[in-house]
TIDRENBA-92318 format. One record per residue (C-alpha): x, y, z; residue number from 1. Coordinates in nm, 4 decimals. Layout:
N
R, u, v, w, nr
R, X, Y, Z, NUM;
...
% end
This chain:
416
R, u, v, w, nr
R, 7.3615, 3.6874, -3.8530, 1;
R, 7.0966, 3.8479, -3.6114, 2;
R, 6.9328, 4.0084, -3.9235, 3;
R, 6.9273, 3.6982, -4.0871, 4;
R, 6.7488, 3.5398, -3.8100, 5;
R, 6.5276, 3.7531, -3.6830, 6;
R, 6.3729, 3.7622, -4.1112, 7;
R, 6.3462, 3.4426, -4.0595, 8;
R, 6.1330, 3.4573, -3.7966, 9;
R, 5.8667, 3.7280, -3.9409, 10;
R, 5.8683, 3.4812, -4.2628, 11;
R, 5.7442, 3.2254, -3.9838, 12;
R, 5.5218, 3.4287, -3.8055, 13;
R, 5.3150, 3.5081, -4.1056, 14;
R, 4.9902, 3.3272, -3.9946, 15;
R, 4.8285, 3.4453, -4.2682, 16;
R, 4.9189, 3.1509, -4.5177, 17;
R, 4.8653, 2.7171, -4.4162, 18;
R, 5.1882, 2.6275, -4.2532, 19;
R, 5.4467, 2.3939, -4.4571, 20;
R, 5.2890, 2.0716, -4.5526, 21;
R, 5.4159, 1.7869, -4.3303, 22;
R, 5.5401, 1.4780, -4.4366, 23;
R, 5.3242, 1.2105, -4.6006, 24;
R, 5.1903, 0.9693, -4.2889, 25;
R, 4.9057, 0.7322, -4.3496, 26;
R, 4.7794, 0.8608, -3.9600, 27;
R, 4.4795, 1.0319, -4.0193, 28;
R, 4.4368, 1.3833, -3.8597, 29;
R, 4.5781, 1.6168, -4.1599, 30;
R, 4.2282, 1.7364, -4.2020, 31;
R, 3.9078, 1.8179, -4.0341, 32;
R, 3.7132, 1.6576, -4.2660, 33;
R, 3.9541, 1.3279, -4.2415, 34;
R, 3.8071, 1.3288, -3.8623, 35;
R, 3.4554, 1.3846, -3.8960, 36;
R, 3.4172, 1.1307, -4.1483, 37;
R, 3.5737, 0.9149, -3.8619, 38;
R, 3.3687, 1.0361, -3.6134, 39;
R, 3.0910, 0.9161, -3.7900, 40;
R, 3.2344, 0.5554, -3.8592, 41;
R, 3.3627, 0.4962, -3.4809, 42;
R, 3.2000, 0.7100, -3.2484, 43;
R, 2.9939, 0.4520, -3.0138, 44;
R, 2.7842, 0.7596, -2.8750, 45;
R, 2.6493, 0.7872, -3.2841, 46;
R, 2.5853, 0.4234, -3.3387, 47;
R, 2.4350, 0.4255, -2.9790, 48;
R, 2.1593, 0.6984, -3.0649, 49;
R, 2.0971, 0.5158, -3.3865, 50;
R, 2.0639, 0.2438, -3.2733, 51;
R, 1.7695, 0.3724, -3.0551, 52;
R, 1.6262, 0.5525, -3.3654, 53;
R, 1.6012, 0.1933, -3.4885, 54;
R, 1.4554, 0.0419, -3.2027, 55;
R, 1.2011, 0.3026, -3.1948, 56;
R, 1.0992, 0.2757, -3.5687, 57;
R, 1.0816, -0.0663, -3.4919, 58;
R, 0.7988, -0.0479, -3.2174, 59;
R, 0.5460, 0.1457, -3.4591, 60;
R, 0.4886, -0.1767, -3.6121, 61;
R, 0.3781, -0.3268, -3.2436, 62;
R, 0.2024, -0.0596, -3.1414, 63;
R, -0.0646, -0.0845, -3.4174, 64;
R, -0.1026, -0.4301, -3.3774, 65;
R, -0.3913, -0.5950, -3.1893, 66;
R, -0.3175, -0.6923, -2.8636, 67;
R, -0.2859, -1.1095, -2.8689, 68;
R, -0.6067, -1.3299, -2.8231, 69;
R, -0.6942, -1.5148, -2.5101, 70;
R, -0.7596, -1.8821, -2.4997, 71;
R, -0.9551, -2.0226, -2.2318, 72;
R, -1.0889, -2.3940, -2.1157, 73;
R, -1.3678, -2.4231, -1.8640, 74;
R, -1.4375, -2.7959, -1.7350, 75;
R, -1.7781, -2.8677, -1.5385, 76;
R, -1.9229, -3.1253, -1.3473, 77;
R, -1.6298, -3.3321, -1.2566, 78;
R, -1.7923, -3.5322, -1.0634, 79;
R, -2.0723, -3.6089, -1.2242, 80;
R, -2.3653, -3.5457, -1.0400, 81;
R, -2.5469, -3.2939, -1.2217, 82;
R, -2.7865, -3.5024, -1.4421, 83;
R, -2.8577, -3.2141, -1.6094, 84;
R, -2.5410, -3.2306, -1.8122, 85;
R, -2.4082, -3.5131, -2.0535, 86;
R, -2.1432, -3.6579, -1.8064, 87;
R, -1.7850, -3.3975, -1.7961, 88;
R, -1.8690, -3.1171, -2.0245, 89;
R, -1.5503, -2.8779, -2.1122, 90;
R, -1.5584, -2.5510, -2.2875, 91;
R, -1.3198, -2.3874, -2.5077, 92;
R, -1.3021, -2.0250, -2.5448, 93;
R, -1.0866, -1.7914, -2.7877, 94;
R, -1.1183, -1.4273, -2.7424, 95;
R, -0.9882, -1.1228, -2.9677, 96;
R, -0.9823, -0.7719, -2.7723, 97;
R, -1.0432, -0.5153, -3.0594, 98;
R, -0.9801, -0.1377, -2.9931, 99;
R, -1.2399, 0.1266, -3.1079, 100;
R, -1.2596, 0.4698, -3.1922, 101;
R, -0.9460, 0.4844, -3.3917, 102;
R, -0.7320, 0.4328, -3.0827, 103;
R, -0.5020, 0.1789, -3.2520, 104;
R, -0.4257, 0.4311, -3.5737, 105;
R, -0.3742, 0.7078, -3.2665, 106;
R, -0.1177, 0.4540, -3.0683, 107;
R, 0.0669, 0.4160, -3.3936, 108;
R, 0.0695, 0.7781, -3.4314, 109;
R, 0.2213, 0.8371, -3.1288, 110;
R, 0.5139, 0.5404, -3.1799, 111;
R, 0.5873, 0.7132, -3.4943, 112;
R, 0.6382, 1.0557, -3.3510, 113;
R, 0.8614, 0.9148, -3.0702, 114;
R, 1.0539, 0.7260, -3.3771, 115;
R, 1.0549, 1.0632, -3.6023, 116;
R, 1.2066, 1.2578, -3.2364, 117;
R, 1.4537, 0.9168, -3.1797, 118;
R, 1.5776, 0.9998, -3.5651, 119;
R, 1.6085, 1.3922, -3.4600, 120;
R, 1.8707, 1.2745, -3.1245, 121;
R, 2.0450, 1.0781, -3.3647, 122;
R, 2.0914, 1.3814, -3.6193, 123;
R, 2.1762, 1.6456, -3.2681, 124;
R, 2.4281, 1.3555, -3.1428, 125;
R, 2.5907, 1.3625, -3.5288, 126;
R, 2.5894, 1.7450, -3.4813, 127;
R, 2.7589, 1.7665, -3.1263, 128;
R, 3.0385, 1.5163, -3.2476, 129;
R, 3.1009, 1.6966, -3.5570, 130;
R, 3.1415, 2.0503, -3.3709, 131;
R, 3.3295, 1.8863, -3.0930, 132;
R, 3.5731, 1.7316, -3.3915, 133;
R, 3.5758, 2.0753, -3.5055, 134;
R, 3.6552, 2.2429, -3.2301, 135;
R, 3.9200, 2.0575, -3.0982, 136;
R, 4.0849, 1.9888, -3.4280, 137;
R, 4.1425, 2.4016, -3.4435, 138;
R, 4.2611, 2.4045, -3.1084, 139;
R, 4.5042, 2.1263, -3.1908, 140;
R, 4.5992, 2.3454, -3.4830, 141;
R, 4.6500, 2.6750, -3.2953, 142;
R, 4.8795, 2.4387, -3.0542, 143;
R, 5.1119, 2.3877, -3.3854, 144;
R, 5.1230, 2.6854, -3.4939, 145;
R, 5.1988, 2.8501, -3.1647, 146;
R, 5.5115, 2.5376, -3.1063, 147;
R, 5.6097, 2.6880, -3.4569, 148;
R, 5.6033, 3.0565, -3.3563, 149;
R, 5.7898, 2.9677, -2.9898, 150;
R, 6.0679, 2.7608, -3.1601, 151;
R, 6.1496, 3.0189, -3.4254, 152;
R, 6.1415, 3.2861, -3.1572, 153;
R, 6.3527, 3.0645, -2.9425, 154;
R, 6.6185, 3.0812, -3.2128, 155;
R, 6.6144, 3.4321, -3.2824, 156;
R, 6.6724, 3.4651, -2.9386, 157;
R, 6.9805, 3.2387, -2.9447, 158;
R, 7.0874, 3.3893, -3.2382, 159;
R, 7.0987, 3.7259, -3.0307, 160;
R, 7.2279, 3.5889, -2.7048, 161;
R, 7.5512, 3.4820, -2.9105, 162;
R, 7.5678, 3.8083, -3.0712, 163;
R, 7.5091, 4.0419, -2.8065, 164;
R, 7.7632, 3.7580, -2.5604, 165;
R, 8.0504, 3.8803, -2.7961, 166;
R, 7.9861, 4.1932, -2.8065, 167;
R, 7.9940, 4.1939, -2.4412, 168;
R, 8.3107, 4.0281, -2.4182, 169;
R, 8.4961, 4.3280, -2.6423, 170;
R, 8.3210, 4.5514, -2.4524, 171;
R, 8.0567, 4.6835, -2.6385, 172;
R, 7.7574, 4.5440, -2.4746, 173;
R, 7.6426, 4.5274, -2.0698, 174;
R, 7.5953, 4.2230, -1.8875, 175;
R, 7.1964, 4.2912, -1.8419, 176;
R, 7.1577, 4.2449, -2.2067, 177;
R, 7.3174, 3.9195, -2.1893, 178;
R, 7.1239, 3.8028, -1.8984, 179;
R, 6.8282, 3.9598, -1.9934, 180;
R, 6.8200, 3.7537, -2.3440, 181;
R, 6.9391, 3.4257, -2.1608, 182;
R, 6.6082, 3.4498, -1.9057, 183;
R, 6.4041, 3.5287, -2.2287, 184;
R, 6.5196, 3.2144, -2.3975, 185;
R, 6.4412, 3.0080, -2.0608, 186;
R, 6.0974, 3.1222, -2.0400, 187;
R, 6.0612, 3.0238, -2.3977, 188;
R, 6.2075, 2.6997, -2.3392, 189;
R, 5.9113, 2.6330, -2.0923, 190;
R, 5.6652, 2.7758, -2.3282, 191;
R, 5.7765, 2.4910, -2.5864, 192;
R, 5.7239, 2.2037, -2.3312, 193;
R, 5.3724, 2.3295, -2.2529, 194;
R, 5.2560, 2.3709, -2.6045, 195;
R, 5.4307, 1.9930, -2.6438, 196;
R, 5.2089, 1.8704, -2.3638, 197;
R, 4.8882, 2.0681, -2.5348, 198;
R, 4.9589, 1.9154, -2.8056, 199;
R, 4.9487, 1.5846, -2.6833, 200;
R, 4.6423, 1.6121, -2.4567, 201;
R, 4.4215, 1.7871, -2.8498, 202;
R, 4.6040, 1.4306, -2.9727, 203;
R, 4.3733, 1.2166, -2.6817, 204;
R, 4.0897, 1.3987, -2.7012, 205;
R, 4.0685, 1.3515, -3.0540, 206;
R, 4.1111, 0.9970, -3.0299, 207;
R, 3.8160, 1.0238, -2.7546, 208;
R, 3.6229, 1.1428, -3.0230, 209;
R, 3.7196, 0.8890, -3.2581, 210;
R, 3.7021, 0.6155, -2.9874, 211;
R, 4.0966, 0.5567, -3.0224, 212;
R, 4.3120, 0.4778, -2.7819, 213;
R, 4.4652, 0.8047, -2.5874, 214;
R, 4.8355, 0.7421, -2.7776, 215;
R, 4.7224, 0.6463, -3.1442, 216;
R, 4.8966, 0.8427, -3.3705, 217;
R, 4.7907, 1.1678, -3.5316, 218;
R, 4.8798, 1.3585, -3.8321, 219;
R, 5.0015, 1.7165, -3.7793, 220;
R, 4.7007, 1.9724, -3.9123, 221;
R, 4.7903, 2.0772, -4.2277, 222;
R, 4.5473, 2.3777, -4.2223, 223;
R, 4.2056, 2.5078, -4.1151, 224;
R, 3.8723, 2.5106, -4.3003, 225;
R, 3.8196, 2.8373, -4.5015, 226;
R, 3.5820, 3.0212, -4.3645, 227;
R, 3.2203, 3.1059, -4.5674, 228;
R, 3.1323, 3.3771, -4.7367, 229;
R, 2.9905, 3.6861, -4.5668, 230;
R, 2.6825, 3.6657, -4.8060, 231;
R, 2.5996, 3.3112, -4.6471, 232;
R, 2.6193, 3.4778, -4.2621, 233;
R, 2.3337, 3.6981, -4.2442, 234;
R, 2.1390, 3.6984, -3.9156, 235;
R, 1.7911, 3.6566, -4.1075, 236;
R, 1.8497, 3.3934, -4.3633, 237;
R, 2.0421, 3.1700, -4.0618, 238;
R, 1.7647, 3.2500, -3.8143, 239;
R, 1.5342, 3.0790, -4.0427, 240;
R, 1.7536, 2.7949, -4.1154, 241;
R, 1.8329, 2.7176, -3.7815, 242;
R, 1.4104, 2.6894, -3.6793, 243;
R, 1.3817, 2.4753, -4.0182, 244;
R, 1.6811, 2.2448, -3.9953, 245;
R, 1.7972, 2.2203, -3.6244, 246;
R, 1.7447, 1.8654, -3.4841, 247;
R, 1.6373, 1.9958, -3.1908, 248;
R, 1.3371, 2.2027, -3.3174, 249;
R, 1.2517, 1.9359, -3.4950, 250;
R, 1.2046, 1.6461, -3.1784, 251;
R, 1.0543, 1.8899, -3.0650, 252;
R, 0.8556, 1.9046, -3.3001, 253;
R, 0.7766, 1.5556, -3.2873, 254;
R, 0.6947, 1.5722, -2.9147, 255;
R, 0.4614, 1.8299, -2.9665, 256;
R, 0.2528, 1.5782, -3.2054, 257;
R, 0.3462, 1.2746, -2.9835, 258;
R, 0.1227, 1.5147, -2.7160, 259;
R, -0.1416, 1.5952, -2.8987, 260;
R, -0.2282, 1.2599, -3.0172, 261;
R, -0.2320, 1.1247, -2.6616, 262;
R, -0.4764, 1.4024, -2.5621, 263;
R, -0.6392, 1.2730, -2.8680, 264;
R, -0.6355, 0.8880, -2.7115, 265;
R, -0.7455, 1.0261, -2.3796, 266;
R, -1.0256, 1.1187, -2.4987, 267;
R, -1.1013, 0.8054, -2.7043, 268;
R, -1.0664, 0.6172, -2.3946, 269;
R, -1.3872, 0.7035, -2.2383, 270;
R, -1.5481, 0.4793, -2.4657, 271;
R, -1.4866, 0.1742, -2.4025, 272;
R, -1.3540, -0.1237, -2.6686, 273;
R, -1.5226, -0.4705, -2.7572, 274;
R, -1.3929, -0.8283, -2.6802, 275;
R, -1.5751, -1.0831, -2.9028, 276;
R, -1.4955, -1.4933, -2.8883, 277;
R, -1.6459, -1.7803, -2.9773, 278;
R, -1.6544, -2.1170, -2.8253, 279;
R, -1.7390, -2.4867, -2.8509, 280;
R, -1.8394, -2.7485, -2.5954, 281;
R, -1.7611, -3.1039, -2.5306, 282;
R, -1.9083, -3.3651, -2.3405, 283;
R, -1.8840, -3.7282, -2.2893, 284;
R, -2.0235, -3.8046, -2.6264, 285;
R, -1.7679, -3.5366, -2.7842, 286;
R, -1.8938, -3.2606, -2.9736, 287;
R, -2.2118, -3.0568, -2.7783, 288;
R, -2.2466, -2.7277, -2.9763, 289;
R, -2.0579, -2.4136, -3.0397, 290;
R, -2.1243, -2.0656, -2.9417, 291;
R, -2.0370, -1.6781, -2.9839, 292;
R, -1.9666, -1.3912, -2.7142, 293;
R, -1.9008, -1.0313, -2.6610, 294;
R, -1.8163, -0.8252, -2.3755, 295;
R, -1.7256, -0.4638, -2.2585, 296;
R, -1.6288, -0.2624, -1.9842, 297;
R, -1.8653, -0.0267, -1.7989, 298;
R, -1.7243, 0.3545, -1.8521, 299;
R, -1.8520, 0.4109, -1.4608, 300;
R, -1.5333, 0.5791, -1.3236, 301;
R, -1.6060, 0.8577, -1.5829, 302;
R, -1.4145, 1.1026, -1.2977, 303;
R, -1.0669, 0.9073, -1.3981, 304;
R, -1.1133, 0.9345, -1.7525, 305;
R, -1.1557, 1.3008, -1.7090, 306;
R, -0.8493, 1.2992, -1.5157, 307;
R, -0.6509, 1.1151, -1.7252, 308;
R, -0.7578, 1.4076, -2.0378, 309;
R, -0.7082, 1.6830, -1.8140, 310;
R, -0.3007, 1.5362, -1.7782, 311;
R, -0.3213, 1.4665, -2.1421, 312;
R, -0.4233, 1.8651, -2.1966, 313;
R, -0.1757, 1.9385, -1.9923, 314;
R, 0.1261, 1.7814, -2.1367, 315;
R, 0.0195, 1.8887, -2.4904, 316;
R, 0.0342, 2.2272, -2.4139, 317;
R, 0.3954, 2.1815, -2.2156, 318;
R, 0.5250, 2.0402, -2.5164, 319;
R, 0.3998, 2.3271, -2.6850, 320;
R, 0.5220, 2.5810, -2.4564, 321;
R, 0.8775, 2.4212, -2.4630, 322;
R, 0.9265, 2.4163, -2.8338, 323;
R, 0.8265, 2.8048, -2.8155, 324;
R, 1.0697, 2.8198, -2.5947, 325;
R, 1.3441, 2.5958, -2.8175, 326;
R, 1.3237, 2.8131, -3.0819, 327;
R, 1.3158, 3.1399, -2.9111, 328;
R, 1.6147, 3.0097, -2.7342, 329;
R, 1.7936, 2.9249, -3.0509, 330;
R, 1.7065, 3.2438, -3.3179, 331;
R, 1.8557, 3.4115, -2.9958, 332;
R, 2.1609, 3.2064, -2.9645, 333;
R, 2.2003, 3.2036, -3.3310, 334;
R, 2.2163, 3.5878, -3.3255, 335;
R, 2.4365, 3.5967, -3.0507, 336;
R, 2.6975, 3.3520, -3.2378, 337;
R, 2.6844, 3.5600, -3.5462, 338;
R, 2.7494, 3.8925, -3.3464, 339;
R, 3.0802, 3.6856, -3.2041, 340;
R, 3.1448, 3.5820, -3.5207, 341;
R, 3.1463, 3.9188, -3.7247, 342;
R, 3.3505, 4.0904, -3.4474, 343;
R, 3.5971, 3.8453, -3.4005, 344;
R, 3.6252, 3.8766, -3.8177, 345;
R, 3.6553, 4.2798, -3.7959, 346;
R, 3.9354, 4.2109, -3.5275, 347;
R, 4.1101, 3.9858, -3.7533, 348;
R, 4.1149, 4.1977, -4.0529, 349;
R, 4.2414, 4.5067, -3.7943, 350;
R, 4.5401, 4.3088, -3.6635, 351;
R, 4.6558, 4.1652, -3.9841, 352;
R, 4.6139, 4.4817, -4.1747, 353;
R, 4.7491, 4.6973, -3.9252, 354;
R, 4.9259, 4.5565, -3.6322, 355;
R, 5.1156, 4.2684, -3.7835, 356;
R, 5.2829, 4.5362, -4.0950, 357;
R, 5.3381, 4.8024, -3.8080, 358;
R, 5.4903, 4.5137, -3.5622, 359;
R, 5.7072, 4.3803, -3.8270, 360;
R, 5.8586, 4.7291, -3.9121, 361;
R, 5.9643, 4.7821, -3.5125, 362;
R, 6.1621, 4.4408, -3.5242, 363;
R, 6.3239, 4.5881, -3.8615, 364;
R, 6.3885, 4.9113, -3.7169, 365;
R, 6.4837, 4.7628, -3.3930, 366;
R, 6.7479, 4.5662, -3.5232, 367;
R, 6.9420, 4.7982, -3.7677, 368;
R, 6.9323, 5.0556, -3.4229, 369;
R, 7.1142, 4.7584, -3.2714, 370;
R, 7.3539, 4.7019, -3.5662, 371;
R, 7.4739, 5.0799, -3.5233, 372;
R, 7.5055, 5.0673, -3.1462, 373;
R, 7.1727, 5.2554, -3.1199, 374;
R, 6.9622, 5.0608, -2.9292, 375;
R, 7.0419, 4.7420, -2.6693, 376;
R, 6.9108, 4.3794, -2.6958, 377;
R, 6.6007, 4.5043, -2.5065, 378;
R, 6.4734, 4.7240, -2.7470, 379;
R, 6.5109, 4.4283, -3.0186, 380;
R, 6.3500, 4.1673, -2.7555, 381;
R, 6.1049, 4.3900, -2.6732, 382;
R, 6.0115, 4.4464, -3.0553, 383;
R, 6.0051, 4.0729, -3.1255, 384;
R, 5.7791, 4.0169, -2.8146, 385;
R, 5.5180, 4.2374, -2.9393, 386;
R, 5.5105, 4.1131, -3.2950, 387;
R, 5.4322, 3.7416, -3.1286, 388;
R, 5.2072, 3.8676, -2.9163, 389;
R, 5.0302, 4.0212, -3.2325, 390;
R, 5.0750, 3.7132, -3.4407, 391;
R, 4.9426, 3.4644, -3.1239, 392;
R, 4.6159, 3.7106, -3.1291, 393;
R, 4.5706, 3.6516, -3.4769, 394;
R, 4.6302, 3.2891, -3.4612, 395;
R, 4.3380, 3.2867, -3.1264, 396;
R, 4.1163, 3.4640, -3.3177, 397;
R, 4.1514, 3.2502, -3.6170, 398;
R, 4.1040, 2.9422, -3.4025, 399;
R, 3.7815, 3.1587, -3.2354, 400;
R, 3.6064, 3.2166, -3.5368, 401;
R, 3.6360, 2.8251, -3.6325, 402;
R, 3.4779, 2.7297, -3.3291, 403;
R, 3.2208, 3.0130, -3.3132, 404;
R, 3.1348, 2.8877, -3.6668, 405;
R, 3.1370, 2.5239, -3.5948, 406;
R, 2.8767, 2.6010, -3.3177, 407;
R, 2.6385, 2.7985, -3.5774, 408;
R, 2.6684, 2.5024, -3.7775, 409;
R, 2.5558, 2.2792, -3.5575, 410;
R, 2.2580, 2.4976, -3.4055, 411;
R, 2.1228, 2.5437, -3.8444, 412;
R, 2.1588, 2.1617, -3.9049, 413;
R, 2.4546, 2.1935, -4.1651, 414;
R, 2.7895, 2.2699, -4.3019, 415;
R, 2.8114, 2.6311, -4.4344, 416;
% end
């Protein structure tokens, strides 16, 4: 019976393969891609930042508008005493302010940068979700496939508690084994109620993500997302896709223009723009004439506008500086990420190749010995411990690489 169980548990240990598909529930949750596709529909952090991509798109249209006219009525000799004049004379003024230089093209210039940068947060706020998703969607799965791995090991262990209890009652066993086994199936006891509890606190912070209540029900994962190709993870091609595609680079981008085209108006603003009107007069007798004007203001304070290029300058080439910066940052996060990546994948194929065959032999081996009467229950514990420690390494580092890979997804701009 202790054989029996204990092939049981290597056949559920084998991490290798998706575990057995639940039952059919319509709660979402089965997959990742079930939950970013939600993400995208609920999350009020998304439809926040687009909605201030919108709002920003919208003010390029105000920017290169004219600023409105001014209307303005003018009433003289009230009381009458300047013979001069026909009686009450009142004027009516309208007045158009008109930009020159090409300052109104260079406002909407810069409204359209800071709408192009607006669209960018929107696109890095779609990216965070989705890796966040990601992320704890593998956790959640490691958290199932660990309950799976404690529970089987839990009834191996009962399995050989029983056998090793009767033995010990004929005599052919010590009482150490016994209690030995019995502490071992406590401990895993505990082990289960913690992973139950992780389980349900990956369950709320999912629903966070999907702006869900905390309790709304889940589906169990049914199995994590294959991982690329090695041909697609090469340091130099994702490098470059990362400085073409990341949202980040490109607000940044978009700054960096936003900049120089305020420089650009800085300097336009030394000359100064034109207000033309025209006007007509009344007087007692009604109609009196009609007239045209035009004003402008004085460039004295030439010192300010100076100034005010001088900050411009400066701001341009911050912007600059900091996108050098960005994508330094990034190529050497990006290589970083991949380095993490390809070691956690060499570790992988080590412990599956190599460990887990070697681990599963000692719990074979271990358990005919007991059979015979050649080894205790500790040598047959101590076998199964160290084939789920091998198999909860495997299962970390399979959960490792999905989140290492959802994070170099999100810094190139796309899936892989």
């Amino acid at each position: 019976m202790l054989r029996s169980s204990i092939i049981g548990l290597l056949g559920a240990l084998a991490l290798t393969g998706p575990v057995p598909a639940a039952p059919k529930t319509t709660a979402p949750g089965s997959t990742v891609g079930e939950l970013i596709a939600l993400a995208r529909q609920l999350s009020p952090e998304l439809a926040a930042a687009a909605l201030n991509a919108e709002a920003a798109v919208a003010r390029i249209t105000s920017a290169g508008a004219l600023p409105d006219p001014m209307g303005r009525v003018t009433t003289d000799n009230l009381d009458q005493r300047n013979v001069s004049m026909n009686g009450r004379t009142t004027q009516y003024r309208l007045m158009q302010e008109f930009p020159l230089w090409g300052k109104l093209d260079l406002k909407r210039d810069i409204a359209s940068f800071e709408a192009t940068a607006a669209q960018h947060r929107r696109r890095s706020a779609e990216l965070e979700l989705v890796a966040r998703v990601k992320g704890v969607f593998a956790a959640r799965y490691a958290t199932f496939q660990a309950l799976t791995l404690t529970q089987q090991t839990l009834d191996t262990v009962t399995t050989a508690t029983a056998n090793v209890r009767d033995r010990y009652s004929q005599g052919g066993a010590a009482q150490d084994d016994v209690l030995r086994l019995e502490i071992e199936a406590e401990e895993l006891n505990i082990e289960i109620e913690r992973l139950r509890g992780q389980a349900i606190k990956t369950a709320a912070q999912l629903n966070a993500l999907l702006n869900r209540r905390p309790d709304a029900p889940l589906a169990r994962p049914a199995a994590l997302r294959p991982l690329p190709n090695e041909s697609k993870m090469r340091i130099a091609a994702l490098v470059d896709r990362a400085v073409r595609l990341n949202p980040s680079i490109a607000e940044g981008e978009a700054k960096a223009g936003s900049a120089s085209a305020m420089r650009e108006l800085a300097e336009r603003n030394r000359y100064p723009d034109i207000n033309l009107g025209v006007m007509t007069t009344q007087d007692r007798d009604g109609y009196a004439g009609a007239g045209v004007m035009g004003e402008f203001r004085v460039p004295l304070q030439w010192g300010a506008k100076e100034a005010e290029v001088s900050a411009a300058t400066a701001e341009q080439a911050a912007a600059e500086q900091r996108l050098r910066t960005l994508k330094a940052a990034l190529q050497g996060e990006v290589a970083g990420m991949l380095a993490e990546y390809g070691a956690a994948r060499k570790t992988l194929a080590i412990l599956q190749q190599h460990h887990l065959p070697r681990s599963e032999l000692m719990v074979r081996s271990s358990l005919s010995a007991l059979e015979t009467g050649q080894a205790d229950a500790f040598k047959v514990l101590d076998a199964i411990r160290r084939l789920r420690t091998v198999q909860l390494e495997i299962l970390k580092l399979r959960v490792q690489l999905q989140a290492t890979l959802a994070d170099i997804e999100k810094a190139v701009g796309e899936d892989l």
